[in-house]
C-alpha positions, 0 to 999 in steps of 0.5 A, a space after each residue: 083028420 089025419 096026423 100028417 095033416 094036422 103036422 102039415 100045417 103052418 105053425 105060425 100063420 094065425 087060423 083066420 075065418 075067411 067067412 067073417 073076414 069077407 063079412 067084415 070087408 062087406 061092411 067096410 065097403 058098404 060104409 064108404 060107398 056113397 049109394 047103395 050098391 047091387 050085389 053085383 058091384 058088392 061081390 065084384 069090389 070082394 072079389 066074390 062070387 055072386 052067390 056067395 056074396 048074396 050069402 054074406 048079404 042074407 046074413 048081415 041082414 038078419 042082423 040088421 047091419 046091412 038093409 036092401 031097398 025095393 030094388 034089392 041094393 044094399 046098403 049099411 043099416 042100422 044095426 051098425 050105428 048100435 054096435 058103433 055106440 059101444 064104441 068108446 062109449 064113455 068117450 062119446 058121451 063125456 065128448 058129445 057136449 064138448 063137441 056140440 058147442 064147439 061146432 056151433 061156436 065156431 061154425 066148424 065141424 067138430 069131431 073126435 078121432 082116437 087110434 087105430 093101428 097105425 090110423 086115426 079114425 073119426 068116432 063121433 062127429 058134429 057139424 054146426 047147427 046154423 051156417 053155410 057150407 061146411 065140410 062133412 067128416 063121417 064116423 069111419 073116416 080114416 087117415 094115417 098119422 102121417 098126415 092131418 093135424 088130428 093124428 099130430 095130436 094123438 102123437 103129442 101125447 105119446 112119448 117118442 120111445 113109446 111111439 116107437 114101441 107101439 108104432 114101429 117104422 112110423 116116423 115121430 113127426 116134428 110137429 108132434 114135439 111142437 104140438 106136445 109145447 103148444 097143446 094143439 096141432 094145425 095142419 093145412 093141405 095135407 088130408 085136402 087141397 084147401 083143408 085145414 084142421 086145428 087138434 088137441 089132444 085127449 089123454 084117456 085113463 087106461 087107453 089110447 090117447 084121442 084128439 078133439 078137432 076142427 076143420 074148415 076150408 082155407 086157412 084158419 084165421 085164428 089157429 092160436 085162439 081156436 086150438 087154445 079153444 080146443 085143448 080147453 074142451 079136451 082137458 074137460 073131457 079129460 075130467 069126466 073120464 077120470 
C-alpha cells in the first residue's frame, strides 16, 4: 500500500468489517422473522446481492447459527441459543426460578430485561405453565426506554446525573423518580394497545442494572401487590449475584 494511501485515509471513522456486519444484520433479521425466509427475501431485506447473501448464509450455517429446511429457506438455528446462554449468564440462572414461580403464580408471562445502549432487551422469558391466553415476549425483543414499565425500572436505578453520562439526550422520566420510591414501575398502552406491564429493578454488581417484569392484556388488577411481588424476587436475585 502506497503512503499516499494510507494518509488518505480518515482518521476518525473507526475501520468496521462490512462482511461481519452484513452477517450480524443476517441474524437480526432472521431472529425477528416470523417464517423462515428465502434467500431471495434475505438478501433484498440486506440490500445484498444474492450471491453474496447466499455466502453469509453457507457461512452462518457452518456454525449452526442459522439451519435451511427442504425447501432451502433459512431460518435461526441453534448455535445462537448456545451463544445467548452466555449471556449474562449468572443472571439467567440466579433468575430463572424467580421467574418460573412468578409466572405460574400470576398467570403472567414473566421476563427479564437488562440495558442495551439506549434500549431495554428481553434476556430470558417465562410464561405460565397452566392458563389461557397470554402474551409471548420473545428473547430479543427490544424497546426503547422511553416507553414500557420495564425500561422505567432500569432507569430507577440510575441516578439522574449518571443517567445523564451514560444516556445523553435521553430524557429521565418522571415515572422513573416514582419508581425509584415505590420499587417498581407500571405502564399501560405504551409498547401495546392494551398492554400493561408492572417492573422492578435488579441492581447487578459490576454491571448494568436489569429489571424483572410481568405483562398482561388490560389493565392490571393489583399493580400495588403485583410490583411489591416482584421487587421481592429482584432483591432475591440480587442476592444470589453477590
Amino acid at each position: 500500500m502506497s503512503t499516499d494511501a494510507v494518509e488518505s485515509r480518515p482518521t476518525n471513522v473507526p475501520a468496521h468489517s462490512q462482511t461481519l456486519s452484513r452477517g450480524i444484520r443476517a441474524l437480526e433479521i432472521l431472529a425477528e422473522a416470523q417464517s423462515p425466509m428465502t434467500i431471495a427475501e434475505l438478501s433484498a431485506a440486506l440490500g445484498v446481492h444474492r450471491s453474496i447473501a447466499y455466502r453469509i448464509v453457507r457461512t452462518l450455517e457452518d456454525h449452526s447459527l442459522l439451519v435451511r429446511d427442504d425447501a432451502g429457506r433459512v431460518q435461526a438455528g441453534p448455535g445462537l441459543a448456545a451463544l445467548a446462554r452466555g449471556v449474562n449468564r449468572d443472571l439467567q440462572t440466579a433468575a430463572l426460578p424467580e421467574l418460573t414461580e412468578l409466572a405460574n403464580e400470576l398467570e403472567m408471562t414473566a421476563f427479564i430485561a437488562v440495558w442495551d445502549h439506549r434500549d431495554s432487551v428481553t434476556l430470558l422469558t417465562v410464561e405460565p405453565r397452566h392458563s389461557g391466553a397470554t402474551l409471548a415476549q420473545r428473547p430479543g425483543t427490544r424497546h426503547s426506554f422511553s416507553s414500557g414499565a420495564p425500561g422505567i425500572a432500569i432507569q430507577s436505578a440510575i441516578s439522574e446525573d449518571t443517567w445523564a453520562r451514560l444516556a445523553p439526550g435521553l430524557p429521565y422520566r418522571p415515572e422513573a423518580r416514582a419508581a425509584r420510591l415505590t420499587g417498581f414501575a407500571t405502564s399501560h398502552d405504551e409498547v401495546l394497545p392494551g398492554v400493561s406491564a408492572i417492573a422492578a429493578p435488579i441492581h447487578n454488581p459490576g454491571g448494568m442494572p436489569a429489571a424483572i417484569c410481568v405483562i398482561s392484556l388490560g389493565p392490571s388488577t393489583d399493580p400495588v401487590a403485583i410490583g411489591s411481588r416482584l421487587a421481592a424476587s429482584a432483591r432475591t436475585i440480587e442476592a444470589q449475584l453477590q
